[in-house]
C-alpha positions in Angstrom: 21.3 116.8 151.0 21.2 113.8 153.4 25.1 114.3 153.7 24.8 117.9 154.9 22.0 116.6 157.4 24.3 113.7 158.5 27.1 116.8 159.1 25.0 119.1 160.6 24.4 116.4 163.1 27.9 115.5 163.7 28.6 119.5 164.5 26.2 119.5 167.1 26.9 116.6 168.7 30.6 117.6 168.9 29.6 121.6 169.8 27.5 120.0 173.1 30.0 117.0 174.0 32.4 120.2 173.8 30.1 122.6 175.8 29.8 119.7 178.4 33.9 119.5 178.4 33.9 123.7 179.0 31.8 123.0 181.5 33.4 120.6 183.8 36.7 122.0 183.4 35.2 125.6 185.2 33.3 123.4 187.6 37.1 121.9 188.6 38.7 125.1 188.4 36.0 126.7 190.1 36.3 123.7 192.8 40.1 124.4 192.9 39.7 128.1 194.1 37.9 127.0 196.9 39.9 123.8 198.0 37.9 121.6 196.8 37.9 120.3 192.7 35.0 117.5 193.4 32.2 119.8 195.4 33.1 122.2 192.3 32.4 119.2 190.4 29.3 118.7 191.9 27.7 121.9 192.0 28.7 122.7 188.6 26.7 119.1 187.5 24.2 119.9 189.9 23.4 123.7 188.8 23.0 122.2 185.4 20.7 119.3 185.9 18.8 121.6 187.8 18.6 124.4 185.3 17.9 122.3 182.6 14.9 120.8 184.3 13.5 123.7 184.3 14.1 124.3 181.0 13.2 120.8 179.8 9.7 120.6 181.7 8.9 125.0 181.8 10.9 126.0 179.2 7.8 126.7 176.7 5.6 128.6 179.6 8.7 130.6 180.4 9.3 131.7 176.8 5.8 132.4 175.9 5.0 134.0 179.3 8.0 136.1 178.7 6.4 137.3 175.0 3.3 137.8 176.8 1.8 135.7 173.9 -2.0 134.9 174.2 -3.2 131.3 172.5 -5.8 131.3 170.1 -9.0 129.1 169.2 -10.0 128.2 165.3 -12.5 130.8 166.1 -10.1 133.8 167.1 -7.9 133.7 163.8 -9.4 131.3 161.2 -7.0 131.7 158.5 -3.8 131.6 160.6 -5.2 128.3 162.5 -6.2 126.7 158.9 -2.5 127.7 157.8 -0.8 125.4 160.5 -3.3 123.0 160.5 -2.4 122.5 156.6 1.5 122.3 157.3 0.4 119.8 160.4 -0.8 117.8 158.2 1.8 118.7 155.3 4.8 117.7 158.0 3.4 114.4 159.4 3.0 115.7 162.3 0.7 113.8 165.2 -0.7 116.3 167.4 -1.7 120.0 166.1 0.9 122.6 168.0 -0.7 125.1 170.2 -0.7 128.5 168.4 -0.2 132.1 170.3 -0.3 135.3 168.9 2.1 137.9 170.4 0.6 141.6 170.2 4.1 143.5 168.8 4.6 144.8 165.5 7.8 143.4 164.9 7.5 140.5 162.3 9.1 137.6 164.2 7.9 134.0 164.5 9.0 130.9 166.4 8.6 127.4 167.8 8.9 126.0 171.3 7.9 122.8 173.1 10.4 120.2 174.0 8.4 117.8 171.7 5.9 117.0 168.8 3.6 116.5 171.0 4.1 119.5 173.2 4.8 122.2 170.8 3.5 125.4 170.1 3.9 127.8 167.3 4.0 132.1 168.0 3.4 134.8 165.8 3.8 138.5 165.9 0.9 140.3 165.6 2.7 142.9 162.9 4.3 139.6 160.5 0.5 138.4 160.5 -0.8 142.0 158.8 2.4 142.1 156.6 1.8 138.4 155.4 -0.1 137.0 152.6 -2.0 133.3 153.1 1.4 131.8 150.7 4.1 133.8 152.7 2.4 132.9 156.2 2.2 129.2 154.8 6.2 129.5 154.5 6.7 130.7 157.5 4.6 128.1 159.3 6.2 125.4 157.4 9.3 126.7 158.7 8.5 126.9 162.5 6.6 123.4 161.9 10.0 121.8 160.2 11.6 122.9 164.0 8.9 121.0 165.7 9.6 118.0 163.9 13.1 117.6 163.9 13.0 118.9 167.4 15.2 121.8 166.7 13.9 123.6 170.0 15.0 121.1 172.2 18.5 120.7 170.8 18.9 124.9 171.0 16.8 124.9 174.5 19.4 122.3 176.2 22.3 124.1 174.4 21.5 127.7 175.7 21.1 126.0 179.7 24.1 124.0 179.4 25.5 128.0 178.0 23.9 129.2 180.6 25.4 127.1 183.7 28.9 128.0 182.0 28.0 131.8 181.8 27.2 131.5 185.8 30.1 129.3 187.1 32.5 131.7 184.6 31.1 135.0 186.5 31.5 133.3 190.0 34.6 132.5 189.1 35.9 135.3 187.9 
């Protein structure tokens, strides 16, 4: 198991160092169209620090806003707050993840937060009626597992640095 970890580390390290590559070569091809291979350079770098900012410090609000997902107290869903309370504790976990509730009957679930600390967990209102206390457990312990190895921020910083390429590609193109 701990080898498979070990290489699913050493893929993702390689697919962003590559990503990164991608995207200087368009920002210096993109620079080269317009005379200039450094200010492509540069805004390419600078589009990209910018957007992932963003993502970095409002990613969470952004997604969540998007889902138009509403946060909950213990009092508004007891047994779904107990649930990720238990796989808080179960996951070693410091600080107990905000939890929102997205009104959709489509049974999706997810994580988001650039940290432990700052994470939150979302659940469709249609997977919580379909789910029994052990399956929502499963599902929790899943989003919760993302928190703590900090899955979000690895796919979060991924997607912007996909993003920046997607942008510079279609201006260049």
């Amino acid at each position: 198991m701990w080898e498979q970890i070990r290489s699913n580390q050493i893929r993702s390290v390689v697919l962003t160092i590559g990503m990164g590559a991608l995207l200087i070569l368009i920002g210096y091809f993109l620079g080269l169209a317009f005379d200039s291979a450094i200010a492509g350079l540069v805004i390419a770098i600078l589009l990209w620090v910018i957007l992932s900012l963003v993502a970095y410090f409002q990613g969470d609000s952004i997604l969540l806003g998007m889902s138009r997902a509403k946060k909950i107290k213990p009092d508004d869903h007891p047994r779904l707050y107990n649930v990720v309370e238990e796989m808080k504790i179960a996951s070693g976990l410091e600080k107990m993840p905000d939890i929102y509730i997205i009104d959709d009957p489509a049974l999706n679930a997810f994580a988001t937060g650039r940290n432990p600390n700052k994470a939150s967990v979302a659940i469709t209102s249609g997977l919580l009626q379909k789910l029994n206390r052990d399956e929502l457990q499963g599902v929790m312990a899943h989003e919760m597992s993302h928190v703590k190895n900090r899955d979000v921020l690895l796919m979060a910083m991924c997607g912007v640095l996909l993003g920046t390429i997607v942008i510079l590609a279609y201006y260049g193109s």
